[in-house]
Structures are given as C-alpha cells and as structure tokens.
N, CA, C and O of each residue as an XYZ file, in Angstrom:
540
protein
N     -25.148      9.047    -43.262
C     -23.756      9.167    -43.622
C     -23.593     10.324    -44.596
O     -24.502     10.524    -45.403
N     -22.336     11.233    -44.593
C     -22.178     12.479    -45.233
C     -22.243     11.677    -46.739
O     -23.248     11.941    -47.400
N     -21.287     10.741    -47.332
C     -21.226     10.445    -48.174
C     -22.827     10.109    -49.211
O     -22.799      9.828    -50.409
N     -23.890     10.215    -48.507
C     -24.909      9.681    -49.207
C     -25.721     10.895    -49.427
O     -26.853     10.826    -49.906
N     -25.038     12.250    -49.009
C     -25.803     13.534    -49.194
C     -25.932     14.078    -50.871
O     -25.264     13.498    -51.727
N     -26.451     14.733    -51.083
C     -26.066     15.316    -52.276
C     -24.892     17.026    -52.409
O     -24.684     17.566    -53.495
N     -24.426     17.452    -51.334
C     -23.436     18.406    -50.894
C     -22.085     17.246    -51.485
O     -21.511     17.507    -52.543
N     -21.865     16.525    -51.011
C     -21.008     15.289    -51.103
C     -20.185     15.764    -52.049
O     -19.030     16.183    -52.134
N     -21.505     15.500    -53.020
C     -20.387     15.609    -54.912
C     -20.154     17.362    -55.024
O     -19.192     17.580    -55.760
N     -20.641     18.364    -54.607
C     -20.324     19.689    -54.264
C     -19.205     19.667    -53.978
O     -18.316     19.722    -54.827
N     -18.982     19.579    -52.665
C     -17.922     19.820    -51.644
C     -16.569     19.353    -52.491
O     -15.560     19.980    -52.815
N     -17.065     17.725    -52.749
C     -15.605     16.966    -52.999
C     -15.178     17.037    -54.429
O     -13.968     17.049    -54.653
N     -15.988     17.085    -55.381
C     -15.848     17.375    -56.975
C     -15.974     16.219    -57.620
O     -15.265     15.804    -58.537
N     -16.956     15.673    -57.088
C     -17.504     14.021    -57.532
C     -18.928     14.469    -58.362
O     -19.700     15.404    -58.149
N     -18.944     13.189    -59.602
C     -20.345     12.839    -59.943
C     -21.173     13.046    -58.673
O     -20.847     12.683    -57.543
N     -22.504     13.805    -59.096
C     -23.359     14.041    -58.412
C     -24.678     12.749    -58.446
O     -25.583     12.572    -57.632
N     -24.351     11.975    -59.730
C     -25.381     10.828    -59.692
C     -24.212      9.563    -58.572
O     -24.638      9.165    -57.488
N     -23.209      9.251    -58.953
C     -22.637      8.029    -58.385
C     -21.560      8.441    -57.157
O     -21.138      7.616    -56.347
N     -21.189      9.876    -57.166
C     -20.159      9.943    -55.893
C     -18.722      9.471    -56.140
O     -17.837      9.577    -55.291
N     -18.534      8.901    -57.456
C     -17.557      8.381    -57.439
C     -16.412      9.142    -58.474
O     -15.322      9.470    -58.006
N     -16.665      9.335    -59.571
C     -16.036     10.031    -60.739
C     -15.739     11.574    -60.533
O     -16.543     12.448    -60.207
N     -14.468     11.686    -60.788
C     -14.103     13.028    -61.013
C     -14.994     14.490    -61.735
O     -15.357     14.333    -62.900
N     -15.241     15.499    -61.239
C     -16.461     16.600    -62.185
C     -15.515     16.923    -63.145
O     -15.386     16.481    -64.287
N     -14.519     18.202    -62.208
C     -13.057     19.259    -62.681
C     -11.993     17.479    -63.172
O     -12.113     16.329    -62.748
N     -11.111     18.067    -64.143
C     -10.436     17.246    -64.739
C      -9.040     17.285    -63.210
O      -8.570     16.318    -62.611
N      -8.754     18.718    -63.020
C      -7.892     18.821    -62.080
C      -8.468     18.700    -60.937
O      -9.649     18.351    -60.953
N      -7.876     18.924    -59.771
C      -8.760     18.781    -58.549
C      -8.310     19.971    -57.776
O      -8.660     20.087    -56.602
N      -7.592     20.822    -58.325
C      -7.203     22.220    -57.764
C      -8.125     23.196    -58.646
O      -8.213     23.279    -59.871
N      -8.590     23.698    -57.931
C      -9.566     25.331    -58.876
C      -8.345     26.040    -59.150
O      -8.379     26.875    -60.054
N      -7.093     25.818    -58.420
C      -5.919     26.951    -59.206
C      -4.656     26.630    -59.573
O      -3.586     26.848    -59.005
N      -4.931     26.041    -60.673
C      -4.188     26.031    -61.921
C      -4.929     26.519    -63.158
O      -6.113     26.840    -63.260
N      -3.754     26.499    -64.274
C      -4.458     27.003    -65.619
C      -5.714     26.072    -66.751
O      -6.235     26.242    -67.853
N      -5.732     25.220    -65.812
C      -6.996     24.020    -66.396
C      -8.130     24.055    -65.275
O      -8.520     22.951    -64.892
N      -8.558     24.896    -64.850
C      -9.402     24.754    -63.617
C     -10.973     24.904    -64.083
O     -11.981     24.806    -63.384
N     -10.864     25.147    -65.352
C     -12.346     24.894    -65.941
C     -12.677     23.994    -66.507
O     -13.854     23.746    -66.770
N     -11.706     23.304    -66.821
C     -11.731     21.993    -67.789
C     -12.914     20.742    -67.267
O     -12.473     20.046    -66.353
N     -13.719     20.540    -67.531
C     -14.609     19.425    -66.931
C     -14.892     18.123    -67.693
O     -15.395     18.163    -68.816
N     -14.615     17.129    -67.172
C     -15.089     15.655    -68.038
C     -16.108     15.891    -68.659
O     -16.895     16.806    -68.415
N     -16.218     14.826    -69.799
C     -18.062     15.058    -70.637
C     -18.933     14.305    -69.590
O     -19.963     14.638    -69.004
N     -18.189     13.204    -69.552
C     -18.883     11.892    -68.584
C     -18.223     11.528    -67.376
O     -17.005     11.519    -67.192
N     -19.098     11.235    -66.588
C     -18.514     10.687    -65.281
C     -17.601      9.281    -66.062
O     -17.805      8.666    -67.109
N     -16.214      9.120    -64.656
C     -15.723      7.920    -65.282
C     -16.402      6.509    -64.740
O     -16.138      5.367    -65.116
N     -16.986      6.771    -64.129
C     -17.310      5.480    -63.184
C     -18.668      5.279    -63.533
O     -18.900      4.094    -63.771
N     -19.874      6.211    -63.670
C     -21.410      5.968    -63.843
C     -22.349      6.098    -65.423
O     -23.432      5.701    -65.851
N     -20.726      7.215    -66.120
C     -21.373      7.586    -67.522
C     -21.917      8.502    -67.909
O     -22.074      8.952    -69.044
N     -22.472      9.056    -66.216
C     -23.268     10.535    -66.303
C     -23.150     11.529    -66.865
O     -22.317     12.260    -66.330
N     -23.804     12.103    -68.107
C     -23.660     13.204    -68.817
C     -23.069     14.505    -68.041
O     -23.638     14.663    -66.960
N     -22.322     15.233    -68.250
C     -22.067     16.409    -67.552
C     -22.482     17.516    -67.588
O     -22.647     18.395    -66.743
N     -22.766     17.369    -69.367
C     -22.864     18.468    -70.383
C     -24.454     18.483    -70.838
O     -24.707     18.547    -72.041
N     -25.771     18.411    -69.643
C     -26.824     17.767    -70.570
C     -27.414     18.280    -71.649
O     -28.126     17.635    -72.418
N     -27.100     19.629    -71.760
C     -27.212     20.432    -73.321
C     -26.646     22.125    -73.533
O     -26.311     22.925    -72.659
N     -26.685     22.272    -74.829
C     -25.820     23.244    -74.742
C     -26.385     24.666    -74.001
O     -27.506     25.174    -74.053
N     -25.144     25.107    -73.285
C     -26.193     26.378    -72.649
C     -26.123     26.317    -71.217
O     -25.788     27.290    -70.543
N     -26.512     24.893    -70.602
C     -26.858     24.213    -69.405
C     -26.462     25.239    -68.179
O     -27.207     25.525    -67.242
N     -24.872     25.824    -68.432
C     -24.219     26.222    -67.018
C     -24.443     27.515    -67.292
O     -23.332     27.979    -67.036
N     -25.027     28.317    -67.594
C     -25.597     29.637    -67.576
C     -25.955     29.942    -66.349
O     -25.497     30.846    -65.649
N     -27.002     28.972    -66.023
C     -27.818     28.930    -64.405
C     -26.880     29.313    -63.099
O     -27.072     30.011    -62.104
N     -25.644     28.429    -63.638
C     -24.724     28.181    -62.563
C     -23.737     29.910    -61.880
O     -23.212     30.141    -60.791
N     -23.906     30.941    -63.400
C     -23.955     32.271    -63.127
C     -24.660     32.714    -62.025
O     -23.909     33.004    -61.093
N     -25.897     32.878    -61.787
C     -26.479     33.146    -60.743
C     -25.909     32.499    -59.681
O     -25.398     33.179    -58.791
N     -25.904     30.851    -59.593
C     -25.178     30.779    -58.099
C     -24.288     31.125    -57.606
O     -24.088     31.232    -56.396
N     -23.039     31.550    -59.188
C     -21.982     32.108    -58.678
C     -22.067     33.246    -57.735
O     -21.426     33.089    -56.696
N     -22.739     34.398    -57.872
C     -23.306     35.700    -57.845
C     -23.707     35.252    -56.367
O     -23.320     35.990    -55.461
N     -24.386     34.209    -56.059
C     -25.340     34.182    -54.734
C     -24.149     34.018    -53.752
O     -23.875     34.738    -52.792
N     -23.480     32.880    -54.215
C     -22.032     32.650    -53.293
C     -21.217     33.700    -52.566
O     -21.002     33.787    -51.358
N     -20.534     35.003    -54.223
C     -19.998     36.186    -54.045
C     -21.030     37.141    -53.222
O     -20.392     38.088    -52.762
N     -22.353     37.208    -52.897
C     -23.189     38.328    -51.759
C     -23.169     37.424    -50.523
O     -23.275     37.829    -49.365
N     -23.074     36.622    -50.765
C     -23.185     35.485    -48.951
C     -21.859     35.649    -48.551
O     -21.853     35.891    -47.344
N     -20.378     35.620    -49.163
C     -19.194     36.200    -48.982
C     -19.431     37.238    -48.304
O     -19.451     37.382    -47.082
N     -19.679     38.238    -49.437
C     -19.467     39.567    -49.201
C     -20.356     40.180    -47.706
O     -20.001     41.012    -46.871
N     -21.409     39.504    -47.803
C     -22.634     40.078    -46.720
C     -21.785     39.297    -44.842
O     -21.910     39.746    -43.703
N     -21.060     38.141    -45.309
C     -21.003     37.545    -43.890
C     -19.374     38.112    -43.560
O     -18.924     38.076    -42.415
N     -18.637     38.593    -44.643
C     -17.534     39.156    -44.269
C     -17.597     40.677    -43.718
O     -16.838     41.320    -42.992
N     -18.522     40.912    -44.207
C     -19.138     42.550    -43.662
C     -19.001     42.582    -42.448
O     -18.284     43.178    -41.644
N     -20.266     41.420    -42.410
C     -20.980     41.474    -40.810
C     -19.937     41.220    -39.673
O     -20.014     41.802    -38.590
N     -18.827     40.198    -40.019
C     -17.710     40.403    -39.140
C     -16.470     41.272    -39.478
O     -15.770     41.568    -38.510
N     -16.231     41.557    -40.240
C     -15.278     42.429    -40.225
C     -15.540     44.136    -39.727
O     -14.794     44.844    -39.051
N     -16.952     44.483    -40.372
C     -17.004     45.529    -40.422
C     -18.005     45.896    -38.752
O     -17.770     46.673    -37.827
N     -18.831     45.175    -38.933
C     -20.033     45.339    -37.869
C     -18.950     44.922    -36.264
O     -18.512     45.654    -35.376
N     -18.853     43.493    -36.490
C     -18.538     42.765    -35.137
C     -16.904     43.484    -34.717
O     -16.424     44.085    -33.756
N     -16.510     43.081    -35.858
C     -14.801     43.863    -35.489
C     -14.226     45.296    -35.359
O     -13.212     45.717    -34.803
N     -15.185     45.884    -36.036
C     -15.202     47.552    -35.654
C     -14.296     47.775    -37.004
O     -14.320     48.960    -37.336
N     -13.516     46.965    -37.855
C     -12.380     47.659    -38.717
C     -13.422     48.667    -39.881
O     -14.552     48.489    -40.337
N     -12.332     49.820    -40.064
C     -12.918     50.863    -40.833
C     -13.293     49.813    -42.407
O     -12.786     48.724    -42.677
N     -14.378     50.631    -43.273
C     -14.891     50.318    -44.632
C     -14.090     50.075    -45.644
O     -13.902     49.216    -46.506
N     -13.501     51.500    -45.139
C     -12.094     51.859    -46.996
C     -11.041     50.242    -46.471
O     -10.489     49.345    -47.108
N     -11.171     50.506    -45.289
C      -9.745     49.349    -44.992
C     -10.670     47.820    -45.598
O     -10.452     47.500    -46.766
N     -11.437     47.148    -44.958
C     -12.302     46.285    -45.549
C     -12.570     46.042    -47.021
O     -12.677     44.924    -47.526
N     -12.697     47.531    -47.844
C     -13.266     47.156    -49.260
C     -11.783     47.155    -49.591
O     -11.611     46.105    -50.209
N     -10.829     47.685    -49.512
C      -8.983     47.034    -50.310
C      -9.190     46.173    -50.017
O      -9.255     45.406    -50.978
N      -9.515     45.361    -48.404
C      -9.206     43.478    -48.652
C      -9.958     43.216    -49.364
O      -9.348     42.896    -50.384
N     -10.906     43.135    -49.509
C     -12.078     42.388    -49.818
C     -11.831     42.176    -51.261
O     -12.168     41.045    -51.612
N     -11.258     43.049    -52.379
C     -11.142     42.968    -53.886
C     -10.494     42.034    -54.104
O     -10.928     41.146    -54.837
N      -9.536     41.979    -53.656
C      -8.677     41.138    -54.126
C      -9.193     39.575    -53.473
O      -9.283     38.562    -54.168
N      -9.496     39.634    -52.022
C     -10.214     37.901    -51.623
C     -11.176     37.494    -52.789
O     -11.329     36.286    -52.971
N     -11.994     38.578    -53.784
C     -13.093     38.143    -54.658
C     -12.386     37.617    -55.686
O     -12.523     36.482    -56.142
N     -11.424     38.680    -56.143
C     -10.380     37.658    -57.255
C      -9.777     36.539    -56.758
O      -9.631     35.707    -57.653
N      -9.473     36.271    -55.970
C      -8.568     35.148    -55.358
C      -9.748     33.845    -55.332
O      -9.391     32.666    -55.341
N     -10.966     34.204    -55.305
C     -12.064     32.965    -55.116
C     -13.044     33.268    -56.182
O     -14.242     33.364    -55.916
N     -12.606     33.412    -57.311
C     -13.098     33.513    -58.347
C     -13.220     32.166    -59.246
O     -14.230     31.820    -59.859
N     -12.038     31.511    -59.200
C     -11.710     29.866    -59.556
C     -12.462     29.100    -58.539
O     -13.319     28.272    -58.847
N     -12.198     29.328    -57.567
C     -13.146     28.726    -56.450
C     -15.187     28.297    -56.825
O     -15.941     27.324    -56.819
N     -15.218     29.603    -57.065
C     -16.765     29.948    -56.840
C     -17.400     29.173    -58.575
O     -18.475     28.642    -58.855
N     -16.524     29.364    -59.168
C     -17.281     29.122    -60.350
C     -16.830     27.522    -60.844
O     -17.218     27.055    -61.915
N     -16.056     26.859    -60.001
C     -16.394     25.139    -59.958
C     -17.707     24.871    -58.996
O     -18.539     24.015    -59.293
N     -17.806     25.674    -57.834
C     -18.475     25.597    -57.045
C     -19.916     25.217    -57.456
O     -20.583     24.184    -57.392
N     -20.097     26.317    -57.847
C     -21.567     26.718    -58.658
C     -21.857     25.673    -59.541
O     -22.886     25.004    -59.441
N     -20.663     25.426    -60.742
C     -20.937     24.641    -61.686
C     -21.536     23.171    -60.957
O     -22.525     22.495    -61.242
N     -20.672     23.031    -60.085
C     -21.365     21.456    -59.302
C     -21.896     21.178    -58.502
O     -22.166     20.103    -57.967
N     -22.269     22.922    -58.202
C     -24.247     22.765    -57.599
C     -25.359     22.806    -58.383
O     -26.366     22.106    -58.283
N     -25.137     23.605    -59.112
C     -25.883     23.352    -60.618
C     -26.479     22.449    -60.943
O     -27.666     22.248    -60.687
N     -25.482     21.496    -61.792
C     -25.437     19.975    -62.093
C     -26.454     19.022    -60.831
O     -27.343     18.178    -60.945
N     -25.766     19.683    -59.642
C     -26.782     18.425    -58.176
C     -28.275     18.916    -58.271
O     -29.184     18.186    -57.876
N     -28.520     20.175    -58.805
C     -29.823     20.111    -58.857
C     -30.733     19.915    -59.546
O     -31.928     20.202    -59.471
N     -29.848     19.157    -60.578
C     -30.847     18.439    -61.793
C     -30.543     16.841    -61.395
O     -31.340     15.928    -61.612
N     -29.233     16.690    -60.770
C     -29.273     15.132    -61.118
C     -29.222     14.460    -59.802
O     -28.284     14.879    -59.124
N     -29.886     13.611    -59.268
C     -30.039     13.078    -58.067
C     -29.347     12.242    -57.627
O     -29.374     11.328    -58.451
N     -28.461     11.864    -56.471
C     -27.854     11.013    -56.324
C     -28.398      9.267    -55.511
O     -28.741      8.899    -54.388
N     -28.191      8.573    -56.958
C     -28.158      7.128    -56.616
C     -27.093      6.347    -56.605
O     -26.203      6.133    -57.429
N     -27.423      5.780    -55.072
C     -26.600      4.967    -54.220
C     -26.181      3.270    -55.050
O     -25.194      2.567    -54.832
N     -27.325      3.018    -56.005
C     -27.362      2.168    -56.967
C     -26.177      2.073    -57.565
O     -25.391      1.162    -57.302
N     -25.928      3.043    -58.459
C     -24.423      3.334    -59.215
C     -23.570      3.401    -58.577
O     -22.946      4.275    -59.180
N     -23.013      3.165    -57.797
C     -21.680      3.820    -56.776
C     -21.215      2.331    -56.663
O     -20.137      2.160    -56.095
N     -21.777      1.402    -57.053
C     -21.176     -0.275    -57.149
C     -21.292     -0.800    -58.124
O     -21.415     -2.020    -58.022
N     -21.315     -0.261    -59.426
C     -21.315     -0.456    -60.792
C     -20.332      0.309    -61.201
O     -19.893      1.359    -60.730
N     -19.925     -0.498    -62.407
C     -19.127      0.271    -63.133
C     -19.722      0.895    -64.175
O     -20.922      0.766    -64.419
N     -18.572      1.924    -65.157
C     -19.584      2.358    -65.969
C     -19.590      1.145    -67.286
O     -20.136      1.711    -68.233
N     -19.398      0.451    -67.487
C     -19.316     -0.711    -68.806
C     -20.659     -1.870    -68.271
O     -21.169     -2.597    -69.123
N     -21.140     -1.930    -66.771
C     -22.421     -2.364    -66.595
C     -23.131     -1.289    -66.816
O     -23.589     -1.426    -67.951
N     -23.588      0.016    -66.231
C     -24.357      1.079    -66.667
C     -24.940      0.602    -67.676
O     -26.081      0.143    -67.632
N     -23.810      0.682    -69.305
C     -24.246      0.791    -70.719
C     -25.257     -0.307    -70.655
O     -26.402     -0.001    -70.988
N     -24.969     -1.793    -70.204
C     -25.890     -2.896    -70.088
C     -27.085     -2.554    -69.537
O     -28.071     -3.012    -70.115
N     -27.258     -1.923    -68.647
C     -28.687     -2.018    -67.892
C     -29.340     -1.204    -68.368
O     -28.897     -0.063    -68.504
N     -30.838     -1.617    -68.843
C     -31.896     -1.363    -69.504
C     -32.260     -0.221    -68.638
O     -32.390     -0.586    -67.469
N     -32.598      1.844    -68.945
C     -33.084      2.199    -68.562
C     -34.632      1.994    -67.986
O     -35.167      2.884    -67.325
C-alpha cells in the first residue's frame, strides 16, 4: 500500500515517523507562511527540529531537484521538441522562481525521511500514549 511507503510523508506533507501529522503548518508552499514548520508532529510527537543546523543537508537536495528539473526539461523541450535555447532559458527562469517554495518544502521533507523511519506502530496512537510508552 502507497500509504506505508516512506515517499508518503514527502509527497503529502505528513510526519515521516506516523503518516499522520501535519510537517508545513500551511499546506500550500504558496503563501507567505510556507516555511513555517511544526516543532512536533501532532499526532506521534516526532521531533522535527532534531538539532540545530539539521536542514542544511536539505540544501543539497534542493539543488539535486532544481538539475533533475532543469536536465529533464532540456531534454524535452530543447532536444525532443526542437524549441530554440534563448527561447527555453526565458521560460525556464522564471518556472525556477515559481518552484522555489515548492522545492524547498520538498527537500526539507526528504531530508527529515532520511533520518526518520516510518512506523506503522504510531499511526494508531495518539500522541498523549506516545509520552506513556517506555522507549
């Protein structure tokens, strides 16, 4: 089932440990709060923030996202579709600004999935049992 992947909490902007809790406070990358992120999941408790510094990493994925863009819009626009370069690089500036909010929730909550694993455990707990159960 998709829901039991770890893309899941990527895609949808869920805790990456429980699937269930909100990451982004908003759920649009475009508005003027689109960076804003919970400390804790609401549902599992999950740290967001596990120390200071943490989303640095998440720079690079941004970066990997913006050349996999850039490299697969090439390949069809420029290669497969025949349209001239100069015409391609005017679109293309502005699509990078336009998915700039995009890319950098993105990243941030791939980041996060690759430190924290998702258990199916939590996703039927609340977070006020969590605090109870003995790591």
């Amino acid at each position: 089932m998709f829901t039991d992947n770890r893309l899941y909490s990527v895609v949808f902007n869920k805790c990456p440990r429980c699937h269930q809790g909100d990451f982004f406070v908003t759920s649009s990358a475009y508005n003027r709060r689109f960076d804003e992120m919970h400390k804790n999941c609401s549902h599992c408790g999950q740290d967001f923030v596990p120390e200071p510094g943490f989303y640095w990493g998440s720079m690079y994925l941004s970066y990997a996202f913006y050349t996999a863009y850039t490299l697969i819009t090439f390949l069809v626009f420029v290669s497969w579709l025949k349209i001239d370069l100069n015409t391609y690089l005017i679109g293309l500036t502005p699509t990078l600004i336009a998915l700039t909010p995009y890319f950098f929730r993105l990243a941030r909550r791939a980041w996060l999935t690759f430190f924290v694993a998702y258990d199916p455990a939590t996703k039927w707990r609340s977070s006020r049992e969590q605090e109870n159960v003995p790591a």
